[in-house]
C-alpha positions as CSV (number, residue, x, y, z in Angstrom):
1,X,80.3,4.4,147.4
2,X,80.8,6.8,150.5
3,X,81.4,10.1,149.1
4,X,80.4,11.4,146.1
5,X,81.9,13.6,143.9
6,X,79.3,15.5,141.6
7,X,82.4,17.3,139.5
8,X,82.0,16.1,136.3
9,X,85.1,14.2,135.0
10,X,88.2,15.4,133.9
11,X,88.5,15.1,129.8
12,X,91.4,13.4,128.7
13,X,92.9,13.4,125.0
14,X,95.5,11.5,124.2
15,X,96.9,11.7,120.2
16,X,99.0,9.2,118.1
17,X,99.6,10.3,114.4
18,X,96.2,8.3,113.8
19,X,94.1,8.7,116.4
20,X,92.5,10.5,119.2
21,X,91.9,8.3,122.5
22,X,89.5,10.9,124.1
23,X,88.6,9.3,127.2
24,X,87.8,10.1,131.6
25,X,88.0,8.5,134.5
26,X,84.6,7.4,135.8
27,X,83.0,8.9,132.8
28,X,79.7,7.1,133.5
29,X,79.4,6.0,137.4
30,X,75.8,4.5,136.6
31,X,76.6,2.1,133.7
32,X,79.4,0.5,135.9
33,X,77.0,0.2,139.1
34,X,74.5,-1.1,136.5
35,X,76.9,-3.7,135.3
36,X,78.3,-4.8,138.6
37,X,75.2,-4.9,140.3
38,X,74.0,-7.6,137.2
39,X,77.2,-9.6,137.4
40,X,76.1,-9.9,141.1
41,X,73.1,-11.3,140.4
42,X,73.9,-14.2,138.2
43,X,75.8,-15.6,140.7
44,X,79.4,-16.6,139.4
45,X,82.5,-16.5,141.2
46,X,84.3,-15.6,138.6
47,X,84.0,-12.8,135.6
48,X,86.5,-12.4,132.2
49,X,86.3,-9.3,130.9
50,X,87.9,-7.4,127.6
51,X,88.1,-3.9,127.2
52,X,88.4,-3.1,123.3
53,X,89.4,0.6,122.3
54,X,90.4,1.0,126.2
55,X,92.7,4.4,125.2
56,X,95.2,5.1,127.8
57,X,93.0,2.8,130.4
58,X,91.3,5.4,131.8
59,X,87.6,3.9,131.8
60,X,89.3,0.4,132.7
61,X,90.8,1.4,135.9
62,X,87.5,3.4,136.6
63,X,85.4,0.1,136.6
64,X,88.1,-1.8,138.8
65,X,87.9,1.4,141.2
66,X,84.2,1.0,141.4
67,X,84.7,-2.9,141.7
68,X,86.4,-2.5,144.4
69,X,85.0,0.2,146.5
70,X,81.6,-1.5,146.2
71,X,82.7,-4.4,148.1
72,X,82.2,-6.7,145.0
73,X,85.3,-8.7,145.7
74,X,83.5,-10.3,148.2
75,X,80.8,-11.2,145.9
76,X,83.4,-12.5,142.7
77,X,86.4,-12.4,141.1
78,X,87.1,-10.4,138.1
79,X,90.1,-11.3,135.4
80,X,90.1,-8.2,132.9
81,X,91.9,-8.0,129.6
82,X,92.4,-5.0,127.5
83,X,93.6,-3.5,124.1
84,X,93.7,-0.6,121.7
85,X,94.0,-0.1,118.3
86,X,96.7,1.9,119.4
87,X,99.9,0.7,120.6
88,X,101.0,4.1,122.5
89,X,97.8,3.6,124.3
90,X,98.1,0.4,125.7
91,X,101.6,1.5,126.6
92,X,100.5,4.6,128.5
93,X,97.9,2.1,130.3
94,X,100.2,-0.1,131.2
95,X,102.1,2.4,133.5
96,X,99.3,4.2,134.8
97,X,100.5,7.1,134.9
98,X,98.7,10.4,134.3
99,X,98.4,14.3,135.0
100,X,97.4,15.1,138.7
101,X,94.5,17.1,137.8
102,X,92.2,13.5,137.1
103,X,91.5,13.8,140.9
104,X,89.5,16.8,140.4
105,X,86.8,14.7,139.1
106,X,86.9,12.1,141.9
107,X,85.4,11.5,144.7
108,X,87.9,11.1,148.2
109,X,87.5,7.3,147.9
110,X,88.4,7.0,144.4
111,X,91.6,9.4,145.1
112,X,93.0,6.6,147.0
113,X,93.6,4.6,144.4
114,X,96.7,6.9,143.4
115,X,99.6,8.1,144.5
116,X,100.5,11.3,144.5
117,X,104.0,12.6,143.0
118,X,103.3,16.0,142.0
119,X,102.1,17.0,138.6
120,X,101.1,13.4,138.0
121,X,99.6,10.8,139.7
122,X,100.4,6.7,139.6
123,X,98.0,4.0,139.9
124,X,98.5,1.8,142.9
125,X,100.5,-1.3,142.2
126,X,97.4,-3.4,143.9
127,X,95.2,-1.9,141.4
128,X,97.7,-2.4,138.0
129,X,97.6,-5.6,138.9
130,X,93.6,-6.2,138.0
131,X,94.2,-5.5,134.6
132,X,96.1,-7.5,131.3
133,X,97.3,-4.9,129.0
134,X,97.0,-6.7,126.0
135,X,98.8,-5.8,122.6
136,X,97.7,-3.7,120.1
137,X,94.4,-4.9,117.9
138,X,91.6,-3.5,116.3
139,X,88.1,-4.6,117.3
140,X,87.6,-5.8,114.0
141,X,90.7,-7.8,113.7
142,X,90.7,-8.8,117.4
143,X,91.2,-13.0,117.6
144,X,91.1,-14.9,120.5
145,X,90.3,-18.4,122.0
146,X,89.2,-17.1,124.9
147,X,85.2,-17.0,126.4
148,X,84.6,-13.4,128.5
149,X,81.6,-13.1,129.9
150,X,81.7,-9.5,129.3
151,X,82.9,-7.2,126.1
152,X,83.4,-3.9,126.3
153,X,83.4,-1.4,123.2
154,X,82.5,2.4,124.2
155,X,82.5,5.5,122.2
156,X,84.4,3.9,119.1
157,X,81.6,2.1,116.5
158,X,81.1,5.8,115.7
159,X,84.7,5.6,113.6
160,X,83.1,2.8,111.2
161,X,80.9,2.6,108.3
162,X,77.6,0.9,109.0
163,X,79.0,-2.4,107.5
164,X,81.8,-2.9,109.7
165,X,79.5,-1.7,113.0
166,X,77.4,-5.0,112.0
167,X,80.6,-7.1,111.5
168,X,82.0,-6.3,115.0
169,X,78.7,-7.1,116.7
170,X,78.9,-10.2,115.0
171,X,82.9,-10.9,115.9
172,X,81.8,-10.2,119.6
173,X,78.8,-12.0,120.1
174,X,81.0,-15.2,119.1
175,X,83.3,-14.9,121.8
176,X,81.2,-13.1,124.2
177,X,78.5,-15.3,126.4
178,X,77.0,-12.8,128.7
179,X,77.0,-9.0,128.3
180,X,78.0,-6.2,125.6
181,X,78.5,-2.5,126.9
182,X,79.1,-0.4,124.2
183,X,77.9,2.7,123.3
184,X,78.2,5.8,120.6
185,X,77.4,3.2,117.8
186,X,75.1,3.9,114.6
187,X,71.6,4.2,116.0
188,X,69.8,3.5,112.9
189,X,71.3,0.0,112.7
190,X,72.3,-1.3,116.1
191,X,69.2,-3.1,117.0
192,X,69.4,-5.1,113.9
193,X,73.2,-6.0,114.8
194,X,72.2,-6.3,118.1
195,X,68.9,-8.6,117.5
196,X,70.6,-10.6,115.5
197,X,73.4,-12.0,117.9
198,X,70.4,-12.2,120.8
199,X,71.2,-9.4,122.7
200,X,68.7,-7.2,124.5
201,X,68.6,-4.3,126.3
202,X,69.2,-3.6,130.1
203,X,66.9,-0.8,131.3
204,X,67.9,-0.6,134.5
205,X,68.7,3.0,135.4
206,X,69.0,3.4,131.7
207,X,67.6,7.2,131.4
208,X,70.2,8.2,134.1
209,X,72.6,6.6,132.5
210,X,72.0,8.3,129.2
211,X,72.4,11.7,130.9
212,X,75.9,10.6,132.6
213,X,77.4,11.0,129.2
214,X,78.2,14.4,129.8
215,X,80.4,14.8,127.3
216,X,78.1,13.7,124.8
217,X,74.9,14.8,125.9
218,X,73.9,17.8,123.5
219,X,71.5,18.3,120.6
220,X,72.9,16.2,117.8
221,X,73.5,18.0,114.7
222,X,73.1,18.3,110.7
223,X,76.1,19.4,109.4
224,X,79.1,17.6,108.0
225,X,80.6,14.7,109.9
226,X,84.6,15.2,110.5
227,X,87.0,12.9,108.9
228,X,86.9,9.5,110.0
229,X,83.7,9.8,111.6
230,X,80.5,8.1,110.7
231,X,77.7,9.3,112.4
232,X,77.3,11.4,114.9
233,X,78.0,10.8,118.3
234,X,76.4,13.7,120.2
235,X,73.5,12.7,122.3
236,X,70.0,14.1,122.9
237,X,67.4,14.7,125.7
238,X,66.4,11.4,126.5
239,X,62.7,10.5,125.3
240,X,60.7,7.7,124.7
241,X,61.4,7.6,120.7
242,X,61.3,4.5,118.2
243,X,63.8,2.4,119.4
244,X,64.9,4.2,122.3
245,X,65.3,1.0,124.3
246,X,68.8,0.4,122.1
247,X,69.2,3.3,120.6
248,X,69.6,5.6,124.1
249,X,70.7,2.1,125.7
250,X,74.7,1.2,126.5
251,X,74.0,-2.7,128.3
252,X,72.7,-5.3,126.7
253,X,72.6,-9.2,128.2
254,X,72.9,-12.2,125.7
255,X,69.9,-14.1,125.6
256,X,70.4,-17.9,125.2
257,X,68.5,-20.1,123.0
């Protein structure tokens, strides 16, 4: 990317009567280089993608953005679907617009990707274009006949029980071939549900990546989880504990038997 914009990204919470889509634009930079730079390597021309719990698309049209301004559509083609649990979301994603004040948390290359009306700003019809708004699903209902070589699920494993974490893994890993990026998920479990479907960890970068959730990136806590939550989703220092290659890790690449 030629400029960088070290403001950290602006925080965006949507609400339905049900949920909260907290989400940012280019709320990890890192993970999506990471990610790109491995889709690079394996050499296809062509990429499917799905976006589960995408919220009002902010994190989708991020990773298009970066696609795109890294010069990888000279590299590969990507065909990206996404949903949401909600259907407001998906709506709002679908017409890309949002408040004006998102630039303040991107760089000048990445402001040129919208246009400009005021107090809101409109993703550029080229870019809308990228992406399949899907209709609303739950990960863990989610079916499909499709085959994407990548699955998406951040920042939402956090809003099931244990159980259902290890279901989900297992729902994706059937219809995903390559690469899970998923993050905020029950540490104590997820190498098991991870293991289990043959994924392992991409380490690339990963401690830098781990500190670009700056949202989440605090001491986690003892006290009572909120409503609906179940376990906690702050993050801490990164350090080499037990685990910490899944547990402080957000990429993982399907090994094939």
């Amino acid at each position: 990317m030629d400029d960088q914009n070290h403001t950290p990204p602006v925080r965006l919470r949507p609400t339905t009567e049900h949920s909260i889509g907290t989400t940012a634009f280019f709320r990890n930079r890192p993970l999506y280089d990471v990610l790109l730079e491995e889709l690079k390597a394996q050499g296809k021309n062509h990429y499917k993608l799905l976006f589960h719990a995408c919220s009002i698309g902010a994190e989708v049209y991020s990773f298009i953005i970066q696609y795109a301004l890294g010069g990888y559509i000279e590299d590969f083609i990507i065909e990206i679907s996404a949903t949401d649990l909600e259907q407001g979301f998906v709506e709002y994603a679908r017409n890309g617009h949002y408040p004006a004040d998102i630039l303040i948390g991107m760089s000048e290359s990445e402001r040129s990707f919208f246009a400009d009306d005021g107090a809101n700003v409109s993703v550029v019809a080229d870019l809308k274009q990228v992406a399949n708004f899907l209709d609303a699903s739950s990960f863990l209902d989610f079916k499909t006949d499709q085959v994407f070589d990548v699955v998406f699920l951040l920042n939402t494993l956090i809003y099931v029980p244990e159980d259902k974490q290890a279901l989900a893994v297992d729902k994706i890993a059937s219809y995903d071939k390559s690469i899970l990026v998923t993050s905020a998920f029950h540490m104590s479990t997820i190498k098991d549900d991870l293991v289990r479907n043959h994924y392992q960890p991409v380490l690339t970068r990963q401690q830098e990546i781990h500190n670009s959730w700056t949202d989440r990136r605090m001491e986690t806590g003892t006290g009572v989880l909120a409503p609906g939550i179940y376990t906690d989703w702050r993050l801490p220092a990164f350090s080499e504990i037990e685990g910490f290659e899944y547990k402080y890790c957000a990429l993982f690449r399907k090994t094939h038997l």
